[in-house]
N, C-alpha and C positions, 0 to 999 in steps of 0.2 A: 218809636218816639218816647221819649221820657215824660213821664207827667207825673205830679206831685199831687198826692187828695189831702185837700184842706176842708174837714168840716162836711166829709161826702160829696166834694166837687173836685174834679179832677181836672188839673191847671197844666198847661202843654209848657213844657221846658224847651222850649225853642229859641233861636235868636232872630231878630226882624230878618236878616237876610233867607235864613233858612224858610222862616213863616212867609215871604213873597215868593221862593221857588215853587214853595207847596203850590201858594195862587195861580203862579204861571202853569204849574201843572194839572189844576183846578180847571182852567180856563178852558184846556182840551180835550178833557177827558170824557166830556158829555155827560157827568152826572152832576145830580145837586149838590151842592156843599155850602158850610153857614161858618160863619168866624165869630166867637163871641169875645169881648175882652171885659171879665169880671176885674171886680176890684175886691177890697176887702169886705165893703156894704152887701155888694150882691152875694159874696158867699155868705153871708152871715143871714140875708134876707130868703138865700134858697138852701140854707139848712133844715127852715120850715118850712119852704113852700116845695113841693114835691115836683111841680110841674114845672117850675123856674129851673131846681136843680138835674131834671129829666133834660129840658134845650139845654141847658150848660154841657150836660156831660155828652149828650150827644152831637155835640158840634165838632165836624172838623180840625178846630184848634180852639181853645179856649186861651186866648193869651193872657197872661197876670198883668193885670192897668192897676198897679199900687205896689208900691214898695213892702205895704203892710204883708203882705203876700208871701213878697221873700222871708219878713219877717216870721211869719208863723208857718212857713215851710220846715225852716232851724230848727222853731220851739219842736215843730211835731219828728226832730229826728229825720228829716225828707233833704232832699238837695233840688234848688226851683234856684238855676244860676241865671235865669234871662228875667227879664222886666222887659214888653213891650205894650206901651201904652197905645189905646183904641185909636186916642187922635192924633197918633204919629204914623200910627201902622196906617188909618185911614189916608194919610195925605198922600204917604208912599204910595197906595195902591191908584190911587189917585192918577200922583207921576208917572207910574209903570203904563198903567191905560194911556196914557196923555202920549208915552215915548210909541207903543205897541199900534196907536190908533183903534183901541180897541171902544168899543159903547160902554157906556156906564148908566143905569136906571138907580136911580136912589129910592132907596126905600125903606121908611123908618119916617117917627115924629110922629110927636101930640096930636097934629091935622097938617093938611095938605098945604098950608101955609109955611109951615117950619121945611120943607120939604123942596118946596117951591123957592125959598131962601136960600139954603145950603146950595140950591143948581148956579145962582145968580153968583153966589159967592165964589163958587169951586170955577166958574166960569172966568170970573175977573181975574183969579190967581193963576187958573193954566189954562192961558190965550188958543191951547190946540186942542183941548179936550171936548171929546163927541159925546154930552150930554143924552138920551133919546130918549129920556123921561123920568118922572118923581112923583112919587105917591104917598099917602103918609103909612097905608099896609094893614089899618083893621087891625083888630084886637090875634092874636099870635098864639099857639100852641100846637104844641109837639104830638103828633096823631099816626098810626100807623106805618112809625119809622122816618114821617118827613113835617116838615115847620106844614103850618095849616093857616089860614087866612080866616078872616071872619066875611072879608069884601073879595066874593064871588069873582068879580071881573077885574081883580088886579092882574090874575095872571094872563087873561086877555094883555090886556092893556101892555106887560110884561113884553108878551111872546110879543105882539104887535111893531112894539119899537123898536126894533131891531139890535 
């Protein structure tokens, strides 16, 4: 896969369709995998933060969410032809779950509130999608090769919902 390093973070040069086969292929493979979509802010913000830029680069795909991205792909002499933004890429994976019948557990957000919204919403807009839970996911970091949790029993809670 082609990817572009802006600033010591490495941006996945993919396009949305390519970036959902990956998922579909994610989906079966039995292991973990994480999608991050930085924008310009977050790589400028994990130039200094080492552990921001460690889950960036270790992620799956990191897709470029900002124009500004392609922009200073150019400046730095790199080729970053795709733009696919987090809340586009999100809806589609959304739909494909929705088409597949597959489960979706959200996970992410301030508190369990934010969490618990996005279920409510993603429900009204795809009438056939199998919700089986939402957590907001405890503070986050990257620990001996996989994302790490601060709240013990989300992965319960996780495996639990099928």
């Amino acid at each position: 896969m082609n990817k572009a390093n802006i600033l010591g973070v490495e941006i996945s040069d993919v396009s949305k369709s390519e970036a959902l086969a990956k998922v579909r292929n994610y989906i079966f493979d039995g292991y973990q995998h994480y999608i991050v979509t930085p924008n310009p802010e977050i790589v400028l913000s994990a130039r200094e933060d080492e552990n921001l830029r460690t889950i960036i680069n270790h992620a799956d795909l990191a897709l470029p969410d900002g124009f500004g991205l392609k922009i200073a792909a150019k400046i730095l002499g790199q080729k970053l032809r795709n733009r696919v933004t987090g809340s586009d890429f999100m809806e589609s994976i959304i739909a494909l779950a929705e088409s597949e019948a597959w489960p979706i557990f959200l996970l992410g957000g301030i508190d369990e509130k934010i969490a618990e919204q996005a279920s409510w919403h993603l429900r009204y807009k795809y009438k056939n999608v199998k919700i089986v839970g939402h957590a907001s996911g405890g503070e986050v970091e990257f620990r001996e090769g996989k994302l790490k949790t601060s709240d013990s029993k989300i992965l319960d809670k996780i495996t639990n919902s099928g």
